[in-house]
C-alpha positions in Angstrom: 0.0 0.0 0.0 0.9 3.3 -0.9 1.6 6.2 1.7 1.4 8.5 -1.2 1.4 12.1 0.4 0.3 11.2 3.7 2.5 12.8 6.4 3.5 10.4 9.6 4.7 11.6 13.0 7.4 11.4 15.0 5.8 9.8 18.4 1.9 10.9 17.5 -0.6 13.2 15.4 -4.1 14.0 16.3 -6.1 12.8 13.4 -9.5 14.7 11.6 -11.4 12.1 13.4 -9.4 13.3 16.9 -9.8 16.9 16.9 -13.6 16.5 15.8 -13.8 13.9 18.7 -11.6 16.4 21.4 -13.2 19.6 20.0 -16.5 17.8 20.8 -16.1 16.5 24.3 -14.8 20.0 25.5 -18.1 21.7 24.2 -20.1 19.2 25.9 -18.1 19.5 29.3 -19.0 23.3 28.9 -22.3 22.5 28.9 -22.5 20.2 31.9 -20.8 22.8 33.7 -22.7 25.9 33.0 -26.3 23.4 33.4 -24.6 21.4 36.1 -26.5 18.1 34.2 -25.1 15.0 35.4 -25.8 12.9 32.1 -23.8 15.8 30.7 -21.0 14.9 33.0 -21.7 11.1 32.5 -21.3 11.9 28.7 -18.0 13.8 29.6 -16.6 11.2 31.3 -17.3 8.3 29.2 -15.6 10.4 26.1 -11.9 11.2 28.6 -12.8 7.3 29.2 -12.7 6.2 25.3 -9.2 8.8 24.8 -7.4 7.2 27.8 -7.8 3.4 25.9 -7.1 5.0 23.0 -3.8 5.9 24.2 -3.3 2.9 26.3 -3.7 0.5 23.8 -2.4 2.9 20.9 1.1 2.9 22.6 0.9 -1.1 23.5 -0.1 -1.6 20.0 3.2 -0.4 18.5 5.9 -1.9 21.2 7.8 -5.1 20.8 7.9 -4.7 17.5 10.4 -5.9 14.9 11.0 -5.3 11.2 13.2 -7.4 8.6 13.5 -6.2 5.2 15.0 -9.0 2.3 16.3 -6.8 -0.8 16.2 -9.2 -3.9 18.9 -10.2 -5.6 19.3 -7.6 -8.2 18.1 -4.1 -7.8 18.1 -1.8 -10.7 18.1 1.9 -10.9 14.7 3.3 -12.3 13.1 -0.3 -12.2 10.5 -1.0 -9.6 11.7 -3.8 -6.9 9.6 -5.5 -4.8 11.1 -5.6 -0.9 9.5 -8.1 1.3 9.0 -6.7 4.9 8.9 -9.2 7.7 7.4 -8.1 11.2 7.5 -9.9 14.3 5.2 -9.5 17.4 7.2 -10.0 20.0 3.8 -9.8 22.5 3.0 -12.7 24.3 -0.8 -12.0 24.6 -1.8 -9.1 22.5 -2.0 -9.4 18.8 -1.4 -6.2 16.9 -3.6 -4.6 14.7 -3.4 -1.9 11.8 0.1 -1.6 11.8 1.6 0.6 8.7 5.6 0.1 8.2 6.8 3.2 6.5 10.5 2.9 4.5 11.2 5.3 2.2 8.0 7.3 2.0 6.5 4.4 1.3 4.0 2.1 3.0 2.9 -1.3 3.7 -0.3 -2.3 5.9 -0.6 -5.4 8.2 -4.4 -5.7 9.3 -3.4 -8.1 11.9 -0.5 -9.7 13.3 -0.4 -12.5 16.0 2.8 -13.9 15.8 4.7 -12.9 12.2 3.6 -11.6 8.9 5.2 -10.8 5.7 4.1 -8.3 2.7 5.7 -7.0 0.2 6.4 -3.7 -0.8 7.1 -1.6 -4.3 10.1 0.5 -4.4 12.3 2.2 -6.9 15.5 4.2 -7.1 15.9 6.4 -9.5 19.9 6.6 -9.5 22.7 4.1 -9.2 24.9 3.4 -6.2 24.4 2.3 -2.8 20.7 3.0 -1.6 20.6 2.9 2.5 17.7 2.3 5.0 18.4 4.0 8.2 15.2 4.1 9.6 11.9 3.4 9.3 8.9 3.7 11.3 5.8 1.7 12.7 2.4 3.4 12.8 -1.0 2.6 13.5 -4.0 4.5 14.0 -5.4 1.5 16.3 -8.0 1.7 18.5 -10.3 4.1 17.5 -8.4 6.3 14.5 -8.0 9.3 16.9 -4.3 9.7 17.0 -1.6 8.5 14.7 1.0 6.8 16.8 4.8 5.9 15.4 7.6 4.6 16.6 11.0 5.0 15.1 13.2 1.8 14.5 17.0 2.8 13.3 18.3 0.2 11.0 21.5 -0.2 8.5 20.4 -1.8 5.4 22.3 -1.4 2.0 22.1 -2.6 -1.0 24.0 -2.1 -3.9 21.7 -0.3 -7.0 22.6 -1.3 -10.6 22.3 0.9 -13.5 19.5 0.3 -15.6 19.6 -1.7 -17.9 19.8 0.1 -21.7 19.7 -1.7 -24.6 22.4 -0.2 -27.4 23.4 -0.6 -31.1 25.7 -4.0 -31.3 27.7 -2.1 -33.6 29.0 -0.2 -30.3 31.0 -3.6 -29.6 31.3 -4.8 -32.8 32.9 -2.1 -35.3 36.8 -2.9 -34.1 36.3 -6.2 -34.4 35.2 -6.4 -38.0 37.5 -4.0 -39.1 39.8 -5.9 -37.8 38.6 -9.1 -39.4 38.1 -7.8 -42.8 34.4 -7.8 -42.4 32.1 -5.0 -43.9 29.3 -4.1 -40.8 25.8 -3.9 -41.3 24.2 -0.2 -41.1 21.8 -2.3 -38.6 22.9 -4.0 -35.4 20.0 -5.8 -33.7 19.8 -8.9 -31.1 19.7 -12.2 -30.5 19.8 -13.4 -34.2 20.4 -10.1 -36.2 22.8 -9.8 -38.9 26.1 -8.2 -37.2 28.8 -8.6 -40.2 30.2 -10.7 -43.1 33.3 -12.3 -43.3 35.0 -14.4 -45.2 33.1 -18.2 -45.6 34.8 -20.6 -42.9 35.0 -24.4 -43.7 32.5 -26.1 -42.4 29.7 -23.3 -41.4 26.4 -24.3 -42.9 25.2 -23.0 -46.5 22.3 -21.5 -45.2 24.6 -18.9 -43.4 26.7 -18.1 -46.7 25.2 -14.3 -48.1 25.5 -15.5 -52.4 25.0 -11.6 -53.3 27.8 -10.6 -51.4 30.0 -13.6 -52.8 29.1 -12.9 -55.8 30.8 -9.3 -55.5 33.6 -10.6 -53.9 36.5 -13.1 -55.1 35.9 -15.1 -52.2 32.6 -16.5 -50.4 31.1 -14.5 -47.5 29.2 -15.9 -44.6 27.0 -14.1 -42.3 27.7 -13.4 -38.5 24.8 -13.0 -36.3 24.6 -11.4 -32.9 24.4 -14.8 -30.7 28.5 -14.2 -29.8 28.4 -18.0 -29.6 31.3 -18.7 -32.3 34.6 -17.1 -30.1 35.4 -15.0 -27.0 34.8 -11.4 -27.6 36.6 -8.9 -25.2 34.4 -5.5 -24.9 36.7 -3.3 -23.1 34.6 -0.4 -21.1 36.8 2.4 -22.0 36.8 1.9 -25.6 33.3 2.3 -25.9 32.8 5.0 -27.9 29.1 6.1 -24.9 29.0 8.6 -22.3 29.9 6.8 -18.7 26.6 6.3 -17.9 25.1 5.4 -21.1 28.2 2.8 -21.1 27.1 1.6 -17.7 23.3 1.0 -18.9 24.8 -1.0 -21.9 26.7 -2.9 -20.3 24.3 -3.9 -17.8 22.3 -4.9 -20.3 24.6 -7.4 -21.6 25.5 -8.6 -18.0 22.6 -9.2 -17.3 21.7 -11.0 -20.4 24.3 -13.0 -20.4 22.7 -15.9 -21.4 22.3 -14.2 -24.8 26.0 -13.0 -25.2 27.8 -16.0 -24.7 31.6 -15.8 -25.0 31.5 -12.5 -23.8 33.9 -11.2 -21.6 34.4 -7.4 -19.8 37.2 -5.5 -19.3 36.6 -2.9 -16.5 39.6 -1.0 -14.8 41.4 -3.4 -16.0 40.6 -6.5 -15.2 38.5 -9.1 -17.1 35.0 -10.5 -16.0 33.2 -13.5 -17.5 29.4 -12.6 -17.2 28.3 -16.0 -17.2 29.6 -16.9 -14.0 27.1 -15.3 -11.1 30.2 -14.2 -8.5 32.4 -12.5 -11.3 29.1 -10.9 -12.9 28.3 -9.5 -9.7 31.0 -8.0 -8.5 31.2 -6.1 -11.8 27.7 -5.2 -11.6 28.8 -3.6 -7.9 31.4 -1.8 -9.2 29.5 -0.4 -12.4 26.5 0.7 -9.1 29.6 2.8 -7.3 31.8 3.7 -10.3 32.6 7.5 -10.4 30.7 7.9 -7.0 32.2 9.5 -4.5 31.1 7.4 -2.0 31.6 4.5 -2.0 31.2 0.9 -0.4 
């Protein structure tokens, strides 16, 4: 559930319902005392009785209290991630009731809690780098929705936010490499199947993959190379990546992350080389593309 604009308290705020409720009670003990009506009073007195359980069991209802939050594996900057939030009653009697864990500006609603519950809870970060949780809070407007109660709970959760994800010309990886091979590029770079290049016809690749019109210019036969980076190890250094840094970042991501698609593919970053399709190298590069440039860093 969304918090959207709705502000939450410190320790407590008198809600709409409250003041009406508070306003109300203090006209009516006016009138008992200037008609000296006991039903008045009676009236009085049962209204102070309903605000003292109020905040009785308002405060209970917050206490022994804990929150766990589990990030997912892979958080992405600009992509909505769902964050599961885990709370504990730690009461041995008293379940809890309309409980509202706030992280972020954002908010999640347990109706009831006996013992444990667990919801889930949208976020997203609009920039890479290391996003922190250093608090968040507990509220409820239990019993009767006069007062908003919250309790602050310090915490020191990170997690590490990958750029997002941006998918890029091939041609961005591949135009040194077919110059290089002889090859004459294709205007249009595509994915997962899409013509990248020719070269010259290796023994042994199916007919189906030899381009006749361009052999037919040519002394020699030409076969086509697609985008699946399945045939040899390809070496896409970051810094010869003719992208801004961030737009490099996004592109690269992209291909870490769809690794399955690019296989052979290896990254040099700062220097050292990563294989993407093994999870510990591929995250660690993904980690140091969420920090990279940054000046702070984790």
């Amino acid at each position: 559930m969304d918090s959207g604009k709705r502000s939450y308290p410190s320790v407590i705020k008198i809600t709409k319902a409250g003041w009406i409720f508070i306003i109300t009670t203090i006209l009516i003990g006016f009138a008992a005392v200037n008609t000296n009506n006991n039903l008045l009073f009676f009236i009085v007195s049962a209204f102070l009785s309903f605000m003292g359980l109020s905040g009785f069991f308002g405060k209970r209802n917050i206490e022994n209290l804990d929150v766990n939050i589990d990030f997912p594996e892979e958080v992405f900057a600009n992509k909505e991630f769902m964050l599961n939030v885990n709370l504990k009653n730690k009461k041995k009697y008293l379940n809890s009731f309309l409980i509202e864990v706030v992280i972020d500006d954002k908010s999640v609603v347990f109706p009831v809690v006996e013992k444990e519950e667990t919801k889930s809870l949208n976020l997203t970060v609009s920039k890479r780098g290391v996003f922190e949780i250093k608090s968040l809070s507990v509220c409820s407007i239990f019993p009767f929705n006069f007062f908003i109660r919250c309790r602050k709970i310090d915490t020191e959760y990170k997690k590490f936010v990958y750029p997002e994800p941006k998918r890029y010309p091939l041609s961005f990886i591949y135009s040194d490499y077919s110059n290089k091979k002889g090859e004459v590029s294709s205007e249009k770079f595509g994915y997962e199947g899409d013509l990248v290049a020719l070269r010259d016809y290796n023994v042994g690749t199916p007919i189906k993959y030899i381009d006749w019109k361009a052999s037919a210019k040519s002394d020699r036969l030409k076969e086509k190379v697609f985008s699946s980076l399945q045939s040899q190890p390809v070496m896409i250094d970051f810094e010869k990546i003719n992208l801004p840094i961030e737009e490099k970042l996004s592109f690269l991501t992209y291909i870490a992350v769809n690794y399955k698609k690019f296989e052979g593919v290896f990254i040099i970053f700062e220097k050292q080389s990563y294989d993407i399709t093994l999870k510990s190298s591929r995250e660690k590069l993904l980690s140091k593309f969420a920090v990279y440039g940054l000046e702070k860093n984790v």
